[in-house]
N, C-alpha and C positions, 0 to 999 in steps of 0.2 A: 452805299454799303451793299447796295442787292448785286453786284459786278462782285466782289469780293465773297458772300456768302453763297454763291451763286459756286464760284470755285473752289470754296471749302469744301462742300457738299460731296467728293465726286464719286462716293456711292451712286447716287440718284441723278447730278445731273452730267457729270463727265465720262464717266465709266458707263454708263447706261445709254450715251447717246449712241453709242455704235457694238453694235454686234459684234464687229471686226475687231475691238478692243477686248483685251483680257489681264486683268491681273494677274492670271495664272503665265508663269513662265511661257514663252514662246519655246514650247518645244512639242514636236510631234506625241501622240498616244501611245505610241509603242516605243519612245524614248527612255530609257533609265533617268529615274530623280534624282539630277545632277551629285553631286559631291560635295560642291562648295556650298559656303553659307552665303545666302544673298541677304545685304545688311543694307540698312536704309534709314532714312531720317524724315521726322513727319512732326506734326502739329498733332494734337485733336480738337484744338479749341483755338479760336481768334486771337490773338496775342500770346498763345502761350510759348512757353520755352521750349527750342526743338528737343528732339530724344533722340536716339538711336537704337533701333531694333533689329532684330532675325525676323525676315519672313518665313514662319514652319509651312511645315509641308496641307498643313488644313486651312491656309490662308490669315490664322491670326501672326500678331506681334507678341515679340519676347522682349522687354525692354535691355538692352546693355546698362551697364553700371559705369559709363566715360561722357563726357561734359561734350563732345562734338564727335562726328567720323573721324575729322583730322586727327583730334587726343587718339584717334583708335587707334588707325592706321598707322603714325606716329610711334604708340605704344608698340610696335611689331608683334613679336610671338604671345606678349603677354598679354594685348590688343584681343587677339585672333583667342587668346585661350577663355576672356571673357564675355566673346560672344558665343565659342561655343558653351561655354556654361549656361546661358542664358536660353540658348536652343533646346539644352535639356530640361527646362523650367516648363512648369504650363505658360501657356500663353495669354495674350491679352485683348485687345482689341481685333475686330478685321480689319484689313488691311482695309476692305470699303468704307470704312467706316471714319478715316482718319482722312488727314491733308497732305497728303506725299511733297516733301522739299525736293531740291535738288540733291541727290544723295553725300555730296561732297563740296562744299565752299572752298574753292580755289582761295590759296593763300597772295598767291601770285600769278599772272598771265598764263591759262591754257598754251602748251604748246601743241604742232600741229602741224602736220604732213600735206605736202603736195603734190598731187601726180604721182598717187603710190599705187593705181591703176592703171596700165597702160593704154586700155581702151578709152579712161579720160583723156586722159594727156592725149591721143589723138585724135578722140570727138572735137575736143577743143581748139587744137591747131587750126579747124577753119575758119573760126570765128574769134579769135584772139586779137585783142587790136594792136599786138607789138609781133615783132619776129626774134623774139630775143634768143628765144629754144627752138631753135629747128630741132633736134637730135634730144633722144630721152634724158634725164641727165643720169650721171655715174653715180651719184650721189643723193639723197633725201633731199627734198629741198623743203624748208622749214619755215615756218611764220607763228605769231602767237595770235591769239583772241583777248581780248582786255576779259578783267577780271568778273565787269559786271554783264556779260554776254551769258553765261550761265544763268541759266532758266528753269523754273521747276519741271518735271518728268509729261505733265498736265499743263502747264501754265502759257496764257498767250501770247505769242510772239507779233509784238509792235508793229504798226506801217503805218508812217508818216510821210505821206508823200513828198514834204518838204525837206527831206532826207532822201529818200531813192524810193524807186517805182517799178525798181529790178529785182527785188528779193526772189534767191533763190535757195532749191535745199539741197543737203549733200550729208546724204546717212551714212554714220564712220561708226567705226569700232574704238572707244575709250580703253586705254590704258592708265592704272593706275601706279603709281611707284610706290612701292612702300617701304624702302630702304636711300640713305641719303649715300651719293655717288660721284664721281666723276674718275672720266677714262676711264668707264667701264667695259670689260671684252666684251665682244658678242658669246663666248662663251658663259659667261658668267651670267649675263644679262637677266636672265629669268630669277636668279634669283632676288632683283632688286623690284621685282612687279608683285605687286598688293593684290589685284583682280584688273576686272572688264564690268563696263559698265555699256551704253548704248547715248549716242550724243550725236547731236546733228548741227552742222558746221554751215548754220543759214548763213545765204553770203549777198550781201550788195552789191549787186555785179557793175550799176553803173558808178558807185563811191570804187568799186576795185580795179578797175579794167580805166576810167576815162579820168580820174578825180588822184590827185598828191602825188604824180608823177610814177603813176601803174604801183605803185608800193599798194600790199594788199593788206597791211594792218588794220587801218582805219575801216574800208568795204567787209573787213571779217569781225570787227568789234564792235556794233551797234548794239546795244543797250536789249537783252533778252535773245537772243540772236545766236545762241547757243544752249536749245535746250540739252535734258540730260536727265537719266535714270532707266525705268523705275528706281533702281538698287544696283548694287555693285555686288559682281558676282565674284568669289575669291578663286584664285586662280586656281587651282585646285580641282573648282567645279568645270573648268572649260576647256576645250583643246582651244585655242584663238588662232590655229592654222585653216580651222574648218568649220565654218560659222557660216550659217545663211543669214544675210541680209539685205533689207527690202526697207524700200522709202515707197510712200504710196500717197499722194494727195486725193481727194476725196474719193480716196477708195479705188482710182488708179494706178496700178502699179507701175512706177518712171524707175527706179532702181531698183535689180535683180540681178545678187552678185552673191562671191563666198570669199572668205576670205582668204580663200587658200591662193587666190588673181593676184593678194598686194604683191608686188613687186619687190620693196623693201619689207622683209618679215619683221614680227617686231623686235628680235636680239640685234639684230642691222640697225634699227633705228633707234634705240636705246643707248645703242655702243657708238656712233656718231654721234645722237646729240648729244651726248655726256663727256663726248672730247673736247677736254679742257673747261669745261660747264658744268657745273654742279647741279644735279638733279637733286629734287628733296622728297623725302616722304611727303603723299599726299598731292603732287605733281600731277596732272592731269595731259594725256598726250593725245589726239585726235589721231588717228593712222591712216586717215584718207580716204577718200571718196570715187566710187566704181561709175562707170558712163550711168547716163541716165539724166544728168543736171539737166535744169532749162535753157541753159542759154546758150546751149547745145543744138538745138532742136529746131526745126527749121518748120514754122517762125520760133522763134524764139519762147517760150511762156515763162511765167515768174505767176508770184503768190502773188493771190490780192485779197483783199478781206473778205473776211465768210470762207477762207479755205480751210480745209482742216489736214494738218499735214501728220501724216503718221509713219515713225521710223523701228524697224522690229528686226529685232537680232537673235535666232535662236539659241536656245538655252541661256536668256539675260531675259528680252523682253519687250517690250510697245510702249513709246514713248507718244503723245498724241498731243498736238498742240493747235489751236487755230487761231489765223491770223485776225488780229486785232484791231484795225483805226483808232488810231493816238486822238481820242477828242480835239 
């Protein structure tokens, strides 16, 4: 149980173990206090039932009146009009003082974007072990993460070396849907997006790259392997054309990008994947990952236990997780 209370706590011992972590939004001092509501989902006690809250602007929680995020987001306008009611309420607990969830429980597979960087897609060309892409493609190219890859905002990400000994990380921008869809324009696109969240697309490079005939489902859906939060920021509070983000292992910074790089914006990527495929509220979409990855980098590095990996995306947040050995 001390491994489990040990990560409850993470006033005292998560959030306090690094300076470099902040529950206050990732955004500059001279930034305006975003727009959007950034909503979230937490514990305060070992077993209990999650909630769903407003983070206010003094760091406490405001509880919502909906059974999950999903019911929220789900709920659309009348979702959104119950948390800000909730915003106007006093507030409740700190935000340190509770168990941060993953902000959103995938109903079904994470989807999830490839090579939506250019400068990946040709860090990577020299070390790829197939030729299949010479040339960028025209098109998104798309893969899912299984359901239980979602990881809390805080929580450890596994390594069991009896599975790979490659883990790598790859800090992306979350998209959320919050209208159900397909063939939808790129015109329209925006307005089927709920918010942004901050989620990290840890990947198995030798399950991906050498293992089920180079298919990357299996290498991208290990079991915790997609952390994800603090909170979900509603679109509203964020431009998502112009966002700094940073991946940083022990305090190293390996990823320094904006998103203004991605290649496919996200009305582009909305409006293909939803050709002929039904997108649903609650949908969760990765947009891809800026150079920087390990197995890039000559030699190569990957996680190993005792790292601590941390993914921070301005005006959303620092998501901070360390790697783990599977007993």
């Amino acid at each position: 149980m001390e491994t489990s209370r040990r990560q409850f706590l993470i006033g005292s011992s998560v959030v306090a173990a690094s300076a470099a972590l902040s529950l206050e939004p990732a955004i500059g001092a001279a930034d305006p206090q975003p727009a959007g509501l950034r909503l979230l989902s937490y514990v305060d006690r070992e077993g209990a039932t999650p909630r769903v809250a407003v983070l206010l602007p003094n760091q406490r929680l405001a509880d919502v009146d909906v059974p999950s995020m999903a019911a929220l987001v789900a709920a659309g306008p009348s979702g959104l009009e119950a948390a800000r009611r909730a915003a106007a309420g006093a507030g409740g607990p700190k935000v340190t003082d509770v168990h941060l969830l993953a902000p959103l429980a995938p109903a079904r597979n994470v989807y999830a974007v490839g090579w939506n960087y250019l400068a990946h897609f040709e860090a990577g060309q020299a070390v790829r072990t197939d030729n299949k892409t010479a040339t960028y493609p025209e098109h998104p190219v798309f893969f899912t993460k299984g359901t239980h890859t979602i990881n809390e905002p805080y929580g450890a990400i596994p390594f069991d070396p009896n599975v790979s000994t490659q883990i790598d990380w790859e800090g992306e921008l979350a998209v959320i849907i919050g209208k159900r869809g397909r063939n939808i324009k790129e015109a329209d696109a925006m307005d089927h997006v709920f918010g942004y969240s901050v989620i990290n697309d840890t990947t198995a490079r030798d399950v991906q790259q050498k293992r089920h005939g180079g298919q990357w489902f299996k290498g991208k859906s290990l079991d915790g392997h997609g952390p994800m939060g603090p909170w979900i920021v509603t679109k509203d509070g964020l431009d998502y054309d112009n966002l700094h983000l940073q991946t940083r292992v022990n305090g190293q910074v390996m990823q320094d990008a904006n998103t203004k790089q991605m290649y496919f914006k996200v009305p582009r990527i909305i409006a293909e994947l939803s050709l002929g495929l039904t997108l649903e509220a609650g949908d969760i979409i990765a947009t891809g990952t800026p150079d920087g990855v390990g197995f890039t980098m000559k030699p190569p590095r990957f996680l190993k236990p005792g790292d601590v990996l941390e993914t921070e995306i301005s005006g959303i947040g620092i998501i901070r997780n360390t790697i783990r050995a599977v007993a």
